[in-house]
C-alpha positions as CSV (number, residue, x, y, z in Angstrom):
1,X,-21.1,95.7,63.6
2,X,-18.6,94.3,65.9
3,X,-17.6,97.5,67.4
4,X,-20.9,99.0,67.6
5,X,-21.8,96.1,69.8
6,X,-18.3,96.5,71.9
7,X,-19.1,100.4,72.6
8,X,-22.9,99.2,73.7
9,X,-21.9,97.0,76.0
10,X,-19.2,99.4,77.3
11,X,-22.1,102.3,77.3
12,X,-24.4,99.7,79.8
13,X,-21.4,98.9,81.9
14,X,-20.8,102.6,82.5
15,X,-24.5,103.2,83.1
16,X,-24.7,100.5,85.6
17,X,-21.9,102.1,87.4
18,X,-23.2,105.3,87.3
19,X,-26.5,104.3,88.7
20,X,-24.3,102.3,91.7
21,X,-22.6,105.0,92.3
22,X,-25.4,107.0,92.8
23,X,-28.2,105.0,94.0
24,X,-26.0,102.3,95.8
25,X,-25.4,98.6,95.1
26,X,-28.2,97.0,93.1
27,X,-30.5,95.9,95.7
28,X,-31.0,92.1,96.2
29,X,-34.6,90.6,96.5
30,X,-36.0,90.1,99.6
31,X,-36.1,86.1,100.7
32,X,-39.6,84.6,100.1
33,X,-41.1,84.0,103.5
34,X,-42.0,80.6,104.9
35,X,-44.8,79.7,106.9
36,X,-44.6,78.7,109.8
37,X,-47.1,76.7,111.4
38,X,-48.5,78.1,114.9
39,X,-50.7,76.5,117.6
40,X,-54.2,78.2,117.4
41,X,-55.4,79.7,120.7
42,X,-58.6,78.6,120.9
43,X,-57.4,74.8,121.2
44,X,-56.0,75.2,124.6
């Protein structure tokens, strides 16, 4: 069982770097935006 989980994990290593390779670097997600409070128009 031992070596059946070894060649998995070697199979998803390869995969990742196949899809890398093609797709490009896994992407990173975006920052979560912060609000930032405005002066409304109307009050001037």
């Amino acid at each position: 069982m031992d070596q059946i989980e070894k060649v998995i994990e070697k199979l998803k290593e390869w995969t990742q770097r196949l899809i890398e390779a093609l797709l490009g670097p896994q992407s990173e997600p975006e920052p979560e935006l912060i609000p930032i409070p405005v002066r409304d128009r109307g009050q001037y």
